[in-house]
Backbone atoms as SQL, in Angstrom:
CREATE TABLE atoms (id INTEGER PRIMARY KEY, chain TEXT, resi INTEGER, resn TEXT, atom TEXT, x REAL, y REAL, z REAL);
INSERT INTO atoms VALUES
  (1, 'A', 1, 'UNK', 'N', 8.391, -13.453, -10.128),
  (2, 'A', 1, 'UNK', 'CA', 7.792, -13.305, -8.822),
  (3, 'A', 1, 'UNK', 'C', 8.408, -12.133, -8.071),
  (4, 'A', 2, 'UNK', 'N', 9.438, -12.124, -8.201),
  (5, 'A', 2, 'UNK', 'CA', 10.113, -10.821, -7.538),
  (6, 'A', 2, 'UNK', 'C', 9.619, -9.320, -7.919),
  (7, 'A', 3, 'UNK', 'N', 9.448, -9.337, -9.360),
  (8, 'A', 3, 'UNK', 'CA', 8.950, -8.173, -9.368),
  (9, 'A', 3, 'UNK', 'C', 7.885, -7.666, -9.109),
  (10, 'A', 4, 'UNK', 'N', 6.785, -8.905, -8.778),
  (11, 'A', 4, 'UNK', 'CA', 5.038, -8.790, -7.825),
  (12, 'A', 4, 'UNK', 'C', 5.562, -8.202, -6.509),
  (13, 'A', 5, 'UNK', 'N', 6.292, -9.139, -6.250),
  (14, 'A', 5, 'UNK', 'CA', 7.126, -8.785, -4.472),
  (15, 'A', 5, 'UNK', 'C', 7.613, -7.520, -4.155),
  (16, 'A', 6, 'UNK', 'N', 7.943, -6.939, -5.181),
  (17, 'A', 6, 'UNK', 'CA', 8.407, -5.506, -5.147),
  (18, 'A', 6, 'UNK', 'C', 7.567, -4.391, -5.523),
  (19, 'A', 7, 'UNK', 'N', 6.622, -4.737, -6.569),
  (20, 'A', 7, 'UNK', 'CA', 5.292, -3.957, -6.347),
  (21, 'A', 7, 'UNK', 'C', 4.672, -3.319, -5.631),
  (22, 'A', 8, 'UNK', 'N', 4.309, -5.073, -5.000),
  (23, 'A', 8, 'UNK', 'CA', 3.650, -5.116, -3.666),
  (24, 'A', 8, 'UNK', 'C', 4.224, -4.192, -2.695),
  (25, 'A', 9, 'UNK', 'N', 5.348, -4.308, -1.874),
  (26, 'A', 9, 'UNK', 'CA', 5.849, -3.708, -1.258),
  (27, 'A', 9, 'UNK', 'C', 5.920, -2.254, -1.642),
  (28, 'A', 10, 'UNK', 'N', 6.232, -1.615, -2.371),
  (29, 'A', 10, 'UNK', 'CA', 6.498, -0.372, -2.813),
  (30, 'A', 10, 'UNK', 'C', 4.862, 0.437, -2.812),
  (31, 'A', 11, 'UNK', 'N', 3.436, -1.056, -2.991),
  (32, 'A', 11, 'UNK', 'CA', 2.435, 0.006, -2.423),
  (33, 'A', 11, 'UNK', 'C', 2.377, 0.298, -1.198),
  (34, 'A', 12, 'UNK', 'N', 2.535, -1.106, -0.667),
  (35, 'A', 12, 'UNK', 'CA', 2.676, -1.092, 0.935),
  (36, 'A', 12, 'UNK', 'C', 3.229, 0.313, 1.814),
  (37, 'A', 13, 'UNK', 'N', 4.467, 0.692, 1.160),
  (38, 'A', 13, 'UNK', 'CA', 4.875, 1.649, 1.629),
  (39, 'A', 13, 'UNK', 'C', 4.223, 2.841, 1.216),
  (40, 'A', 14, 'UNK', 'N', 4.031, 2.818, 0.499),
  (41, 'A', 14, 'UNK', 'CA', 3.006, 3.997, -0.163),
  (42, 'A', 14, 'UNK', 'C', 2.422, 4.143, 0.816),
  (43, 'A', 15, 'UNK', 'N', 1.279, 3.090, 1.135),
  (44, 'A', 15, 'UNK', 'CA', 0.178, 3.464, 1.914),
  (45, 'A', 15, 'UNK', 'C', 0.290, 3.557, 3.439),
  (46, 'A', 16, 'UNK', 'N', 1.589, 3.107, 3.902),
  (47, 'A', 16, 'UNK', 'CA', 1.895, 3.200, 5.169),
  (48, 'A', 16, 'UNK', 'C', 2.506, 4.645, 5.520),
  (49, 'A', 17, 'UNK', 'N', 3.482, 5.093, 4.155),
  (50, 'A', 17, 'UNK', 'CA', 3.801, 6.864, 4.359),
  (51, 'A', 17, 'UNK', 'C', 2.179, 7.359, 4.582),
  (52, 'A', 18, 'UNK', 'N', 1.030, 6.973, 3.610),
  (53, 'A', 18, 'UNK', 'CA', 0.060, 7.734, 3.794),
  (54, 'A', 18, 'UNK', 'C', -0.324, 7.893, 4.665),
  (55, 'A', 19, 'UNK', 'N', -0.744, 6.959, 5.303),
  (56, 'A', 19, 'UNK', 'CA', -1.274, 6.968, 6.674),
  (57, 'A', 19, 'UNK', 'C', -0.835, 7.526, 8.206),
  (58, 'A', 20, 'UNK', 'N', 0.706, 7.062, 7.691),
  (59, 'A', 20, 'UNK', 'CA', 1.386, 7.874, 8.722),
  (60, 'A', 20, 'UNK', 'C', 1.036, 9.546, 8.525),
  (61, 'A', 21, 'UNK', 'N', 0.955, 10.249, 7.224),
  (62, 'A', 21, 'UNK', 'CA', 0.768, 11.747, 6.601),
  (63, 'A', 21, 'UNK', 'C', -0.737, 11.643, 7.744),
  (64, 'A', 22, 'UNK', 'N', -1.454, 10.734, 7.913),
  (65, 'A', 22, 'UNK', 'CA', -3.191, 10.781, 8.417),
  (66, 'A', 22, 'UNK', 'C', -2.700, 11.149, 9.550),
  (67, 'A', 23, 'UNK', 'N', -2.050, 10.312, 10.156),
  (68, 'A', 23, 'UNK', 'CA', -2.208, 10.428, 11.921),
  (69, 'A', 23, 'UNK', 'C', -1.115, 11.519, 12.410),
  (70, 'A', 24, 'UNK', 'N', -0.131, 12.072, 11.791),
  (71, 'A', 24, 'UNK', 'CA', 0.352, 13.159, 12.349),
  (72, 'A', 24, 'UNK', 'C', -0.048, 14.588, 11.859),
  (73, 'A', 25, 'UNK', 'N', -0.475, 14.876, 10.707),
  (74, 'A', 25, 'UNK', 'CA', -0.582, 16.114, 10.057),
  (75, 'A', 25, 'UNK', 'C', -2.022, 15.586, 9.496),
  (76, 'A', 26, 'UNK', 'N', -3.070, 15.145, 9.495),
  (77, 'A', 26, 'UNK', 'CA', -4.444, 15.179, 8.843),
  (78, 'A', 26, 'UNK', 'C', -4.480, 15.187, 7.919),
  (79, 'A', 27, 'UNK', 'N', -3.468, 15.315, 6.745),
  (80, 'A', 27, 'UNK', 'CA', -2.855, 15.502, 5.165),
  (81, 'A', 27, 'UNK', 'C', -3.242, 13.955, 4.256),
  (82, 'A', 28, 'UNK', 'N', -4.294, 13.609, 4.021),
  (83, 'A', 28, 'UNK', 'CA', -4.291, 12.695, 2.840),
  (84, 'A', 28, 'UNK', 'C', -3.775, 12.886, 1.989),
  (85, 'A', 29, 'UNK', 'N', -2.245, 12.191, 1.473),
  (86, 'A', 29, 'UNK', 'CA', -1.904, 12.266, -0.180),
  (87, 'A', 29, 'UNK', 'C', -2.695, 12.036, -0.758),
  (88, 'A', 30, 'UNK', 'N', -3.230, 10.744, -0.938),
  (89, 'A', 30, 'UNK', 'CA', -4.034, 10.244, -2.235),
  (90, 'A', 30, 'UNK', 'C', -5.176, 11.102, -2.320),
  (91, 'A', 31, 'UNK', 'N', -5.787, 11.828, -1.620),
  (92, 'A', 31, 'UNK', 'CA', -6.749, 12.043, -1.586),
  (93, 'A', 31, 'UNK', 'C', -6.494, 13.664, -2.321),
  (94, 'A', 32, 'UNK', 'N', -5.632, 14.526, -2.018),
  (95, 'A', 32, 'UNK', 'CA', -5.120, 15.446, -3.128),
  (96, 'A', 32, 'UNK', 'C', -4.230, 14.832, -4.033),
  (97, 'A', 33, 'UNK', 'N', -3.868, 14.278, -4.325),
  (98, 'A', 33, 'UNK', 'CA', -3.456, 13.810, -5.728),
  (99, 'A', 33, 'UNK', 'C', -4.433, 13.120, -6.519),
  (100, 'A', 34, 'UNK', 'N', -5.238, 13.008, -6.226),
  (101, 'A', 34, 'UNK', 'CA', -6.375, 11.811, -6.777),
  (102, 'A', 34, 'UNK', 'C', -7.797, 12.657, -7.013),
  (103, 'A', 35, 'UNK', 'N', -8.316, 13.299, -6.130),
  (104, 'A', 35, 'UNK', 'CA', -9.087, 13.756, -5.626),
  (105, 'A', 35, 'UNK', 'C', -10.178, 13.233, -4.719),
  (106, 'A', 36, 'UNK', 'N', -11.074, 13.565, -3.863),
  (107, 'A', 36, 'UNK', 'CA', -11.993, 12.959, -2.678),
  (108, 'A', 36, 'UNK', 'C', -12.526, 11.836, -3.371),
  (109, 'A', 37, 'UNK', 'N', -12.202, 10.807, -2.894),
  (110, 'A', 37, 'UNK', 'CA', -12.953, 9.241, -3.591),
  (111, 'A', 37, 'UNK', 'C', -13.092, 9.384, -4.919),
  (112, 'A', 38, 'UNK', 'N', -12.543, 10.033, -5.898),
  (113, 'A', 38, 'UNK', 'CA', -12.424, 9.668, -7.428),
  (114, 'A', 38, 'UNK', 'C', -12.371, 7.917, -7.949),
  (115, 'A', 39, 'UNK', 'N', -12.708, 7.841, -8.705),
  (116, 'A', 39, 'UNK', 'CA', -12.479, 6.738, -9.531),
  (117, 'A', 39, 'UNK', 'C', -10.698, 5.988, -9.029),
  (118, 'A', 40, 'UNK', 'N', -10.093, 7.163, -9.545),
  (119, 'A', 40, 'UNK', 'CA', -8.793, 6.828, -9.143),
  (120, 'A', 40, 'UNK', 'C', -8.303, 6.931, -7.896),
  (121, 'A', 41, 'UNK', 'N', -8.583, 7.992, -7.118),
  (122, 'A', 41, 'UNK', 'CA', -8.219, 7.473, -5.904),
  (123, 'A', 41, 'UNK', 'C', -8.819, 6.328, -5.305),
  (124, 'A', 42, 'UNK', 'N', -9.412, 5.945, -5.688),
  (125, 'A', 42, 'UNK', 'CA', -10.076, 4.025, -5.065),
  (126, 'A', 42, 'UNK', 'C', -9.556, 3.251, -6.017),
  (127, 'A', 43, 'UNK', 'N', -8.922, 3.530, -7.051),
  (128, 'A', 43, 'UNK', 'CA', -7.948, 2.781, -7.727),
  (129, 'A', 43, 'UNK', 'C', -6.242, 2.623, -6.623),
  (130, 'A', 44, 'UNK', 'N', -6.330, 3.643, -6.125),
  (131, 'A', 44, 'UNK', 'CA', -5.000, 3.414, -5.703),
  (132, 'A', 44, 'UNK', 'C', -5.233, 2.839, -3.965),
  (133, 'A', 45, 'UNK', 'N', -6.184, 3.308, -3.820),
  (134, 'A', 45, 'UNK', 'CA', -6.363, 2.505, -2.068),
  (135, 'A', 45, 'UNK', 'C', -6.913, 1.258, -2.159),
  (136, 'A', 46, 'UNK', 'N', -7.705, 0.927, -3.134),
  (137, 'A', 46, 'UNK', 'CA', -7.755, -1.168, -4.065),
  (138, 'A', 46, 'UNK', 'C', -6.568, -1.559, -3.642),
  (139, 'A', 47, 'UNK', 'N', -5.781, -0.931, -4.586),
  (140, 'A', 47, 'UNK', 'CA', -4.293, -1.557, -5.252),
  (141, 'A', 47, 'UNK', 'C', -3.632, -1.395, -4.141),
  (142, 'A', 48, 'UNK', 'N', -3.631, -0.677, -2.906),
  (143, 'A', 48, 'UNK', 'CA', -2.719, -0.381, -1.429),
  (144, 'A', 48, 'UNK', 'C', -3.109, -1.638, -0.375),
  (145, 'A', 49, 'UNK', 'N', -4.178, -1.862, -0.744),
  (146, 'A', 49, 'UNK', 'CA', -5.247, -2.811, 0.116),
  (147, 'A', 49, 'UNK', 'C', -4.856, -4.839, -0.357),
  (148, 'A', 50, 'UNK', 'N', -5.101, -4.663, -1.581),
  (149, 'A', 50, 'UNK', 'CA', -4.978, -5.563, -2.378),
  (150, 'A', 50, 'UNK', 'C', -2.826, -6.442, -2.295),
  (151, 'A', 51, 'UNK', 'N', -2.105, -4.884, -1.885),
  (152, 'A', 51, 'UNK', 'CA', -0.879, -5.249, -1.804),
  (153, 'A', 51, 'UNK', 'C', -0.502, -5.863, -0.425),
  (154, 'A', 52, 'UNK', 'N', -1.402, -5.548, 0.446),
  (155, 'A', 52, 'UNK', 'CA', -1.234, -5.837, 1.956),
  (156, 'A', 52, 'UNK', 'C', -1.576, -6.602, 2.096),
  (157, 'A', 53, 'UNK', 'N', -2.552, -7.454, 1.463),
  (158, 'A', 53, 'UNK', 'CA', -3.031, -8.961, 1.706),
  (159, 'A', 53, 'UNK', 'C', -1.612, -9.784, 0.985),
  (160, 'A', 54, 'UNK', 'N', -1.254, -9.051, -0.197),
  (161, 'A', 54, 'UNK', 'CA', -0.552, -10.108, -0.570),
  (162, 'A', 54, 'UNK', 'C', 0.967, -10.029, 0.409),
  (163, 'A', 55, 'UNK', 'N', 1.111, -9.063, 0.853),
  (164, 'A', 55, 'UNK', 'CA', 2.541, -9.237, 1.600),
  (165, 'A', 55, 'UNK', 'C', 2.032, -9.911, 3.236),
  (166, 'A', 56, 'UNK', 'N', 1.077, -10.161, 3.467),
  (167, 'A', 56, 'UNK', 'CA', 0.642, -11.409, 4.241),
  (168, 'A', 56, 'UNK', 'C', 1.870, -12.754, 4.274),
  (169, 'A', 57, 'UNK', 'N', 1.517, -12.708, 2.715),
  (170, 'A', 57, 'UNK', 'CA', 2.431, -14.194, 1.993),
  (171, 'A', 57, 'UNK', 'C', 4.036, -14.212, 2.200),
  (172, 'A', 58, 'UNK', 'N', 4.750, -12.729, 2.557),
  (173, 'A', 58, 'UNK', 'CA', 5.801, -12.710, 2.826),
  (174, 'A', 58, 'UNK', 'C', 6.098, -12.921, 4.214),
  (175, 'A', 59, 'UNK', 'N', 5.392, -13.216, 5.098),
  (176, 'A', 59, 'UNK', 'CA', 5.949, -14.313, 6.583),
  (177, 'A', 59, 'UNK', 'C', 5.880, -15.841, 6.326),
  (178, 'A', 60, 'UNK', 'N', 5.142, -16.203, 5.232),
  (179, 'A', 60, 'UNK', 'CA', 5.697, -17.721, 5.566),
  (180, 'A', 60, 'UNK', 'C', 6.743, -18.286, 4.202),
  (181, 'A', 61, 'UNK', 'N', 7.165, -17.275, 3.060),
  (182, 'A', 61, 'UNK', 'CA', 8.569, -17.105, 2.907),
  (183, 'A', 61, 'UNK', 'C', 9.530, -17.177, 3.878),
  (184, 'A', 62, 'UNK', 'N', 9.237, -16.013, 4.574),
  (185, 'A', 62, 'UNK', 'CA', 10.948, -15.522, 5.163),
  (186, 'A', 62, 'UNK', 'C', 10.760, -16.661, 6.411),
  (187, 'A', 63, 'UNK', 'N', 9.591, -17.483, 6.404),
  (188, 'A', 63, 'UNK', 'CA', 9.554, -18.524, 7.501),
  (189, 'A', 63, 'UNK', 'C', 10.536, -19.796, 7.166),
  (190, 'A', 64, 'UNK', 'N', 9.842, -20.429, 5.901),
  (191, 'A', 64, 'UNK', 'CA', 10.680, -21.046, 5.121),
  (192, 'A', 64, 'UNK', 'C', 11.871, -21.048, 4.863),
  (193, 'A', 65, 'UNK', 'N', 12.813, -19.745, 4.761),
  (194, 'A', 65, 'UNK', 'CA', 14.103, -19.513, 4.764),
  (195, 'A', 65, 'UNK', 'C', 14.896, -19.402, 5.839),
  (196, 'A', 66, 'UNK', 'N', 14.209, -19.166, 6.817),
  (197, 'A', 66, 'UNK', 'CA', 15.447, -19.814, 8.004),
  (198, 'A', 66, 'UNK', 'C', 15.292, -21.075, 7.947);
C-alpha cells in the first residue's frame, strides 16, 4: 500500500508543480513534453487526476491516526 501512496503523491505533485508552471508563467509541462492532447499527454493528466481522487483517502488515514 505504501508504494500506491507514494505514487499517488508523487503525481499529485507533478500536477500541482504543473499547474502552478499554468498560473505564473503560461508554460504547460505536459503539454511540451507530451505534446497538445496526445494520446499520452491524457495519459498523464488521467493518471494526475485519477491520483487526486485517490489522495482524497489520505484525510481519513491521517484522521484515524491521531
Amino acid at each position: 500500500m505504501k508504494i500506491l501512496d507514494y505514487s499517488a503523491l508523487a503525481l499529485v505533485i507533478i500536477g500541482a508543480v504543473n499547474w502552478g508552471l499554468i498560473a505564473f508563467f503560461s508554460f504547460d509541462l505536459v503539454r511540451v513534453l507530451f505534446g497538445d492532447m496526445s494520446l499520452l499527454s491524457r495519459i498523464v493528466y488521467a493518471l494526475v487526476g485519477v491520483a487526486g481522487l485517490y489522495a482524497l483517502s489520505y484525510f481519513g488515514r491521517v484522521k484515524n491516526e491521531m
